[in-house]
N, CA, C and O of each residue as an XYZ file, in Angstrom:
652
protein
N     102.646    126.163    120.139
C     103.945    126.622    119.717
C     104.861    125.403    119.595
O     104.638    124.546    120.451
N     105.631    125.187    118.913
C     106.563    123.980    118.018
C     107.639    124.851    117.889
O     107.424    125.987    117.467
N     108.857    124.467    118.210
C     110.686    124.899    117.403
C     110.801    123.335    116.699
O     110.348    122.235    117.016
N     111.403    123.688    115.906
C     112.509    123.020    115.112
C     113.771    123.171    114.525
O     114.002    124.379    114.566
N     114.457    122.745    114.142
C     115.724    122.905    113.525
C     116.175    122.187    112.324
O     115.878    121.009    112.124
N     116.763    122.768    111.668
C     117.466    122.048    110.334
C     118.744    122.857    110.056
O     118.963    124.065    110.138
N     120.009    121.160    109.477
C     121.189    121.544    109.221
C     121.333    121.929    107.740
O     120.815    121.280    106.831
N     122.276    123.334    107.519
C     121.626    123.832    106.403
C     122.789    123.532    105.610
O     123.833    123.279    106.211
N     122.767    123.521    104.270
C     123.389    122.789    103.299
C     125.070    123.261    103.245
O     125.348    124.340    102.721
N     126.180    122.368    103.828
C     127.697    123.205    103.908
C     127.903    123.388    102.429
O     128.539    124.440    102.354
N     127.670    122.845    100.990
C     128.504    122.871    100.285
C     127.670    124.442     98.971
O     128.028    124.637     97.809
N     126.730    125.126     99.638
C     126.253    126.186     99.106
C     126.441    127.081    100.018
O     125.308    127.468    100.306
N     127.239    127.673    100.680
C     127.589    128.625    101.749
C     126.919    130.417    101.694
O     126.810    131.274    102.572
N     126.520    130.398     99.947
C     125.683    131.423     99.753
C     124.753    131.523     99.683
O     124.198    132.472     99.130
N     123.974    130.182    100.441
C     122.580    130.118    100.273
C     122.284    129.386    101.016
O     122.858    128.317    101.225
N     120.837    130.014    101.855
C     120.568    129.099    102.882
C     119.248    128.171    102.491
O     118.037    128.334    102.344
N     120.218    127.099    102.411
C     119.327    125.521    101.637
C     119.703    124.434    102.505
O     120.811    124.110    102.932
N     118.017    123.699    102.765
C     118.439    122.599    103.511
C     117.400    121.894    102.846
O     116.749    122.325    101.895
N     117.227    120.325    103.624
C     116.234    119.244    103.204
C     115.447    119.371    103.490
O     115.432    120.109    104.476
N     114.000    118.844    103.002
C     113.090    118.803    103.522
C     112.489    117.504    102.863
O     113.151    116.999    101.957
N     111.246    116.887    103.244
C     110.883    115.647    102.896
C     109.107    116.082    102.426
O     108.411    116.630    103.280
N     108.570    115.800    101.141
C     107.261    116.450    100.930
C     106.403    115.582    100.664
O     106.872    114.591    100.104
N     104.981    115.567    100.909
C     104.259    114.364    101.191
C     103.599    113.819     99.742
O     102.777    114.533     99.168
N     103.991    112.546     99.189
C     103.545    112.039     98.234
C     102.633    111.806     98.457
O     102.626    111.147     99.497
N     101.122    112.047     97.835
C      99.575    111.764     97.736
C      99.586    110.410     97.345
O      99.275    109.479     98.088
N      99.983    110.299     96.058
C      99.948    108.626     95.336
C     100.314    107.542     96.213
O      99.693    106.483     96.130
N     101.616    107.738     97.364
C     102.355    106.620     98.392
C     101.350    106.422     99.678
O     101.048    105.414    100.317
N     100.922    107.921     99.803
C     100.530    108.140    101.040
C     101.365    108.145    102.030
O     101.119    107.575    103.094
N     102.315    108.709    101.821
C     103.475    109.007    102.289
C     104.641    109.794    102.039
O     104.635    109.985    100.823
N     106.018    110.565    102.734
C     106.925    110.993    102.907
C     107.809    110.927    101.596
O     108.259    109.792    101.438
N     108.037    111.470    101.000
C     109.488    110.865     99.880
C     110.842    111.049    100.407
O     111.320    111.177    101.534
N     111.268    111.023     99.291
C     113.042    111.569     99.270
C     113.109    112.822     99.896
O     112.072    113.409     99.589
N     113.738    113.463    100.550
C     114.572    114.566    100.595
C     114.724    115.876     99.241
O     115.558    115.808     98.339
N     113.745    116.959     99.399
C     113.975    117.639     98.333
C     114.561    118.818     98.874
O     114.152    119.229     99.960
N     115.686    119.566     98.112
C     116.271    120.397     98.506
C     115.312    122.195     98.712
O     114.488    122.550     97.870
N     115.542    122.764     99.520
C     114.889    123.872     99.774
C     115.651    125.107    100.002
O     116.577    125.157    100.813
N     115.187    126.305     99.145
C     116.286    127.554     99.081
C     115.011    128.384    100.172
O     113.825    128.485     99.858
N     115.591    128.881    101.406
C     115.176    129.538    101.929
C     115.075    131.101    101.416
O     116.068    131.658    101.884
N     114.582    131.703    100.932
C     114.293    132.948    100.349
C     113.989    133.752    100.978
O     112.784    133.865    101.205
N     115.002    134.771    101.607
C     114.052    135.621    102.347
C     113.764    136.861    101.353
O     113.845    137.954    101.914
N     113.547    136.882    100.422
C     113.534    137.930     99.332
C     111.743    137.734     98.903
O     110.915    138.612     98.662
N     111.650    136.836     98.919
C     110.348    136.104     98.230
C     109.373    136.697     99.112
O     109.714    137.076    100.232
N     107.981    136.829     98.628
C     106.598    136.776     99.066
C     106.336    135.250     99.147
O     106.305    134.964    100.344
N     106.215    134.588     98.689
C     105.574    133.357     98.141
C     106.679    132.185     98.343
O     107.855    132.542     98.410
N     106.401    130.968     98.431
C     106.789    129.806     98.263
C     107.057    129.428     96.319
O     106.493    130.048     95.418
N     107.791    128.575     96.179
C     107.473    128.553     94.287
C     108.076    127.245     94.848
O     108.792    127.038     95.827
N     107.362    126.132     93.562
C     107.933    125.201     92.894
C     107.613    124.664     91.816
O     106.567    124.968     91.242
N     108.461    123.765     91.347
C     108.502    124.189     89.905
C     107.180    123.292     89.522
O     106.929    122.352     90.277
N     106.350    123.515     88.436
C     104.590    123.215     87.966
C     105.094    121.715     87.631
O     104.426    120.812     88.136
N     105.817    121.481     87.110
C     106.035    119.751     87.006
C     105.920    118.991     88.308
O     105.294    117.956     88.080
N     106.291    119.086     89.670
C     106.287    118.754     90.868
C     105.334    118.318     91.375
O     105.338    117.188     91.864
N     103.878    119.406     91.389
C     102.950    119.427     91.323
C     102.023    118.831     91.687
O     101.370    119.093     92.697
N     101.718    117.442     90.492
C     101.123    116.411     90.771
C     101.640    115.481     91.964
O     101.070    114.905     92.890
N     103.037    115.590     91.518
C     103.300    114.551     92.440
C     102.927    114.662     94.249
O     102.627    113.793     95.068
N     103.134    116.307     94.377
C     103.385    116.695     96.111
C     102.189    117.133     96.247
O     101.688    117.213     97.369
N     101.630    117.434     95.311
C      99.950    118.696     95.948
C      98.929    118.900     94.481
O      99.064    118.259     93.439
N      97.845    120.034     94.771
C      97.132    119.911     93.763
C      96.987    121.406     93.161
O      96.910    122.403     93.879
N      96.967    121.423     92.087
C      96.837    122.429     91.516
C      95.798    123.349     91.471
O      94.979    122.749     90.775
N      95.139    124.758     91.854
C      94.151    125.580     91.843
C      93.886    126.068     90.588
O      94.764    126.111     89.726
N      92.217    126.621     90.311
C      92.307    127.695     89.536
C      92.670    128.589     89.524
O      92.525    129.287     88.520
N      93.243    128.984     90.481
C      93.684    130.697     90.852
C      95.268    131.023     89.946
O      96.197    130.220     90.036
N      95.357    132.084     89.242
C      96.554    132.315     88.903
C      97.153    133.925     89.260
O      96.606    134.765     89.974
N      98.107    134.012     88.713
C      98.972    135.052     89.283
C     100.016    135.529     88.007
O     100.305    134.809     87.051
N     100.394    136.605     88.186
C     101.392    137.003     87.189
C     102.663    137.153     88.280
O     102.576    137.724     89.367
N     103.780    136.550     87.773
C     105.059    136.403     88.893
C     106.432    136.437     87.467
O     106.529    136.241     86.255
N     107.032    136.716     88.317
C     108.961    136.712     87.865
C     109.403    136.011     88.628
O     109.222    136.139     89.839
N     110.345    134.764     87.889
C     111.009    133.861     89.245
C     111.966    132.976     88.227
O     111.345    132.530     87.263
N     113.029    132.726     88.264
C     114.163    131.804     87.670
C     114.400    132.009     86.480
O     114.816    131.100     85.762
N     114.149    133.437     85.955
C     113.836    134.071     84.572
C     112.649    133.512     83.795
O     112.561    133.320     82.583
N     111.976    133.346     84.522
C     110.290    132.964     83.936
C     109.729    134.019     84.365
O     109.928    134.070     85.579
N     109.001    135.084     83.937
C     108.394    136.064     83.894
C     106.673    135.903     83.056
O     106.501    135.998     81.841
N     105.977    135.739     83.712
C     104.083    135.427     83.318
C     102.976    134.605     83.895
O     103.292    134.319     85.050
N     102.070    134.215     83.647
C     101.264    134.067     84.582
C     101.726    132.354     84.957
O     102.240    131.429     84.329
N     101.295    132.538     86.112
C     101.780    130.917     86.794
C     100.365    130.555     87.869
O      99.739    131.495     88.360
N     100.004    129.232     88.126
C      99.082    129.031     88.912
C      99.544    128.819     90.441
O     100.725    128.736     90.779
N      98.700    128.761     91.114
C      98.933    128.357     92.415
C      98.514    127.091     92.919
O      97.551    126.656     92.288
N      98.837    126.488     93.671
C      98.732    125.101     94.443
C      98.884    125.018     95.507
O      99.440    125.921     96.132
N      98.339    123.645     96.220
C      98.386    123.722     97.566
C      99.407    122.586     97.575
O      99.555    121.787     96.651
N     100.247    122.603     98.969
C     101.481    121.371     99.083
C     100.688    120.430    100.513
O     100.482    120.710    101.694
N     100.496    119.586     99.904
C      99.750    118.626    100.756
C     100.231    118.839    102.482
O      99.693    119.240    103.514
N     101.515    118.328    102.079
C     102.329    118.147    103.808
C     104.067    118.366    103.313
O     104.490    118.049    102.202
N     105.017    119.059    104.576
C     105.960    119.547    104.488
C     106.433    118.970    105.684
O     105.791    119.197    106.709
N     107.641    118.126    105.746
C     108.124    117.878    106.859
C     109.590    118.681    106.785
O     110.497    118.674    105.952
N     109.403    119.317    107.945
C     111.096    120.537    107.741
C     111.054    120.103    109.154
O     110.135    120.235    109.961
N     112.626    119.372    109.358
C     113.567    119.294    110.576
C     112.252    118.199    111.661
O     111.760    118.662    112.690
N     112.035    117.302    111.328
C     110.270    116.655    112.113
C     109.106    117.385    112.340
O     108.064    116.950    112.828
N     109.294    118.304    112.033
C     108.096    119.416    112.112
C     107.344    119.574    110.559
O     107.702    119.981    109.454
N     106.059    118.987    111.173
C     105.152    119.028    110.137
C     104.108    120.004    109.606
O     103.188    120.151    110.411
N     103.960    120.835    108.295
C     103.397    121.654    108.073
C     101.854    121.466    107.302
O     101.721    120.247    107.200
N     101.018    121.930    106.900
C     100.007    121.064    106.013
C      99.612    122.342    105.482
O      99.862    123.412    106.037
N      98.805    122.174    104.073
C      98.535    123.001    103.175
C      98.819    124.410    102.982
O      98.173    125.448    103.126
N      99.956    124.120    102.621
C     101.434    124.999    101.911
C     100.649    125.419    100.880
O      99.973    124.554    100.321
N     100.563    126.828    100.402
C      99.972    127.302     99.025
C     101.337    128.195     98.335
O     101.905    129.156     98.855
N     101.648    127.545     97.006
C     102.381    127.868     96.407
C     101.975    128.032     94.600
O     101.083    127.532     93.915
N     103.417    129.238     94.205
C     103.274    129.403     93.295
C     103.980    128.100     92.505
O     104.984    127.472     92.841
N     103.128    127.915     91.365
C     103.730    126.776     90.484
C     104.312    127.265     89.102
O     103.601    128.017     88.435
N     105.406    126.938     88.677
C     105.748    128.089     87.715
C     106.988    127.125     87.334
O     107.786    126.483     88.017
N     106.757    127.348     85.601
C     107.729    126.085     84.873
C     109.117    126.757     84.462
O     109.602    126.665     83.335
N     109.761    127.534     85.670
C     111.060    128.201     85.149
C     112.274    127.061     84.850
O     112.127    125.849     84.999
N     113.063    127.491     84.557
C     114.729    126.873     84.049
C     115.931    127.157     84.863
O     116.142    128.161     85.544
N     116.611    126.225     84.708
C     117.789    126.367     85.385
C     117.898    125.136     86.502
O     117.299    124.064     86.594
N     118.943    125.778     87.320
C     119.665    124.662     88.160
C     118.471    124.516     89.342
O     118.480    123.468     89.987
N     117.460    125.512     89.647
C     116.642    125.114     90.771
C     115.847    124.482     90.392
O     115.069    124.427     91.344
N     115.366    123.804     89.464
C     114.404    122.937     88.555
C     113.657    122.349     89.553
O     112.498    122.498     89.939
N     114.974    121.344     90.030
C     113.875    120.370     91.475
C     114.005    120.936     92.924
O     114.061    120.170     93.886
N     114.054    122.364     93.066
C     114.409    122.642     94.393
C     112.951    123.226     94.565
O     112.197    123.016     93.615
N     112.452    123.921     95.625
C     111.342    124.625     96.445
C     112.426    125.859     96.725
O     113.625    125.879     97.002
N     111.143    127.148     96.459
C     111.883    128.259     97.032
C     110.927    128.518     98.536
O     109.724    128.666     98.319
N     111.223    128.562     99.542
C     110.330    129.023    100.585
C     110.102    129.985    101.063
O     110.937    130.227    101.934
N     109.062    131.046    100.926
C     109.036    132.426    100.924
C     108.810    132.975    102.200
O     109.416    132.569    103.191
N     107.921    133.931    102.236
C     107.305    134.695    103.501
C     106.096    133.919    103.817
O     106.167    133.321    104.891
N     104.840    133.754    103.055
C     104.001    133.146    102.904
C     103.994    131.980    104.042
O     102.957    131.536    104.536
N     105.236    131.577    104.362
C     105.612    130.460    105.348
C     106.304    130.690    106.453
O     105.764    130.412    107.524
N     107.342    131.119    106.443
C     107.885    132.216    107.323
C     107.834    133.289    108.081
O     108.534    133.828    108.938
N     106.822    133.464    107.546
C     106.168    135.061    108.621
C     105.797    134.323    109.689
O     105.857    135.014    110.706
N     105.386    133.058    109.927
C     104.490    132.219    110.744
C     105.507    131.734    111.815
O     105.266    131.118    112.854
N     106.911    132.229    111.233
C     108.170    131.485    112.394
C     108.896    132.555    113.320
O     108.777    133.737    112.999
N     109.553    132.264    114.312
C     110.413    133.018    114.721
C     111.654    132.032    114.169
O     112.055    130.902    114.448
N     112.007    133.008    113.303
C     113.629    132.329    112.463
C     115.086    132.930    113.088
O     115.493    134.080    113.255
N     115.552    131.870    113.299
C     117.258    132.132    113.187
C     118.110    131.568    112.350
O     118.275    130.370    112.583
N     118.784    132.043    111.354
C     119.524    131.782    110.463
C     121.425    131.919    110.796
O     122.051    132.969    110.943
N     121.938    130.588    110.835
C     123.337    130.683    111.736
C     124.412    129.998    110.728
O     124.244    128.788    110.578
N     125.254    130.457    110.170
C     126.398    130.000    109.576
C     127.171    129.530    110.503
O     127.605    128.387    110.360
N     127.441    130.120    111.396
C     128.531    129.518    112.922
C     127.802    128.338    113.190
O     128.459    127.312    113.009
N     126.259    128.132    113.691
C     126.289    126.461    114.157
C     125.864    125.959    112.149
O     125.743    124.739    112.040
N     125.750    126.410    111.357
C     125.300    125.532    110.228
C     123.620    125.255    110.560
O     123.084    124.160    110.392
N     122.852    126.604    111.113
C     121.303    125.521    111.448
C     120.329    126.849    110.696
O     120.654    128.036    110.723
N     119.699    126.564    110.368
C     117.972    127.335    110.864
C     117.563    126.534    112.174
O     117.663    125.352    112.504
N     117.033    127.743    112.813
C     116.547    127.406    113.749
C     114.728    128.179    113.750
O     114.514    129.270    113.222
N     113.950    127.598    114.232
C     112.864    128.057    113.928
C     111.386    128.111    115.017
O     111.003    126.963    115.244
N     110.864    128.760    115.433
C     109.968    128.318    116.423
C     108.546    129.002    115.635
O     108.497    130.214    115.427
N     107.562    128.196    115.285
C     106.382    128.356    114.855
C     104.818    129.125    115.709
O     103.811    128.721    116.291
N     105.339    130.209    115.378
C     103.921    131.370    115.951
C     103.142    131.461    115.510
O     103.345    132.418    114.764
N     101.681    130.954    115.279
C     100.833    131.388    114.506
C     100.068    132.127    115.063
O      99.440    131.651    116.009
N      99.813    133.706    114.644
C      99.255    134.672    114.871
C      97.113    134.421    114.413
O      96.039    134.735    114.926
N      97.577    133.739    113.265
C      96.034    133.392    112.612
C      95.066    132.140    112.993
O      94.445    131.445    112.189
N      95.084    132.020    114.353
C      94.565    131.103    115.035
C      93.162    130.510    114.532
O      92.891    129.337    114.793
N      92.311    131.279    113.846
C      91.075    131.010    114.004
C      91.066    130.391    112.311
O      90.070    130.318    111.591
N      92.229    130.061    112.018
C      92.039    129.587    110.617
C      92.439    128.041    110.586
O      93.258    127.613    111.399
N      91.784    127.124    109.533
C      91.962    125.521    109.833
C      93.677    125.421    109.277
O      94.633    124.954    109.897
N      93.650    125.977    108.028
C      95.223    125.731    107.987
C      95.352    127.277    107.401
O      94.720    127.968    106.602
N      96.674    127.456    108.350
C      97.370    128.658    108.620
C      98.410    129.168    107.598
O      98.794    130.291    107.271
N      98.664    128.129    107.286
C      99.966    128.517    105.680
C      98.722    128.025    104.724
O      98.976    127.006    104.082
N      97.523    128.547    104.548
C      96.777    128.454    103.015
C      96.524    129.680    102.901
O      95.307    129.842    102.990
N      97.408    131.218    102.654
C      97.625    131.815    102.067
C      98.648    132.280    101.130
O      99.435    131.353    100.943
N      99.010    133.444    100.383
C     100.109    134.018     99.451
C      99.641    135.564     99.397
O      98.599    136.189     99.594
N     100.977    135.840     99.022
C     100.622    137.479     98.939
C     100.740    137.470     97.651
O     101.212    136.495     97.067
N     100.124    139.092     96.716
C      99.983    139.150     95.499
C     101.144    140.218     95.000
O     101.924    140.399     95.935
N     101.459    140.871     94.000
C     102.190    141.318     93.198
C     102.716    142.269     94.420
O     103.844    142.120     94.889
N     101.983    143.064     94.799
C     102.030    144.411     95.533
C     102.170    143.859     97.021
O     102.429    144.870     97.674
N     102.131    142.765     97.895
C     102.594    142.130     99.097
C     101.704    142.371     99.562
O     101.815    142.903    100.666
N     100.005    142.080     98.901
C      98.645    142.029    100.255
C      98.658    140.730    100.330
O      99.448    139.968     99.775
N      97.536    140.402    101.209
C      97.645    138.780    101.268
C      96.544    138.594    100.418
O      95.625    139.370    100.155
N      96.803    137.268     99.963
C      95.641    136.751     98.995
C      95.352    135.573     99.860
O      96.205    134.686     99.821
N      93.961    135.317    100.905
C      93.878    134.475    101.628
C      92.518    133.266    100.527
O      91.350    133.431    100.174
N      93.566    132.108    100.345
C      92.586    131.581     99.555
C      92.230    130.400     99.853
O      91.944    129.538     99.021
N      92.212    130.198    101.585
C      90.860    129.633    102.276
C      89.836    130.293    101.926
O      88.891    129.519    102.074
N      89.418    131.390    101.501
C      88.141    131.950    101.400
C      87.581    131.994    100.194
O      86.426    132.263     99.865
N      89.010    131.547     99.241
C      89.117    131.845     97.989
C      88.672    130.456     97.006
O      88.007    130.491     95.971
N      89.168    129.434     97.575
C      88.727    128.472     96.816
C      87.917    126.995     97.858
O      87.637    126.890     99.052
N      87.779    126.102     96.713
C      86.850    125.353     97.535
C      87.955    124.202     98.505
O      88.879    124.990     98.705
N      88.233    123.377     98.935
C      88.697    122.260     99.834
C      88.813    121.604     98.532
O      87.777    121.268     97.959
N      89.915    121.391     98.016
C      90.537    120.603     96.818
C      90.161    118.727     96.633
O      90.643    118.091     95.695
């Protein structure tokens, strides 16, 4: 069991967005700071299919999704490594999907990731606060699933090969 914390973004007060830092394959290492919309609406994690290469690798597996007014099939990917608040996550499976608009370079972070936390969400201190439960012990990495249209899980450790 792991808590962490992150200060969440003051100048979007309708949305709970903070930093996170995502692991460049090519550096072998940490980047910049990419912004993250906590979603609690979402099944799934999304970012946008251009990103992609740079943070993780792309699957055969696809999906039909609605997200930033992009509506059709989008693939899935795995996110190498996620550092939220020093707390490190590893193979993040997300939807990749080339929508428009102002979230272009942001990450949406869904359930898919979150179910795995005990979350507190606080406008009074400005934090997420978060303590990491993983219920799915007997699995090598625990965030390499997504749920599908209808909210089953699509567990695709079983599903695809070790990228």
């Amino acid at each position: 069991m792991s808590s962490f914390s992150v200060e969440l973004d003051r100048v979007r007060l309708w949305r709970y967005a903070f930093e996170v830092c995502l692991w460049e394959k090519r550096k072998n290492k940490f980047g910049l700071p990419v912004d993250v919309l906590l979603d609690t609406g979402s099944f799934n994690t999304i970012i946008h299919k251009a990103l992609v290469p740079k943070f993780g690798t792309m699957l055969k597996t696809t999906m039909m999704t609605s997200v930033g007014g992009y509506k059709g099939e989008a693939s899935l990917c795995i996110l190498d490594k996620i550092n939220i608040g020093g707390h490190i996550i590893e193979k993040v499976v997300a939807i990749a999907v080339p929508f428009e608009g102002e979230l272009k370079e942001h990450i949406l972070l869904g359930a898919n990731v979150t179910n795995n936390w005990e979350l507190t969400l606080s406008r009074m201190k400005n934090k997420m606060e978060a303590t990491e439960q993983l219920t799915d012990t007997g699995r090598k990495y625990p965030y390499r699933y997504c749920f599908d249209n209808k909210g089953r899980i699509m567990a695709l450790q079983e599903m695809e090969q070790e990228p």
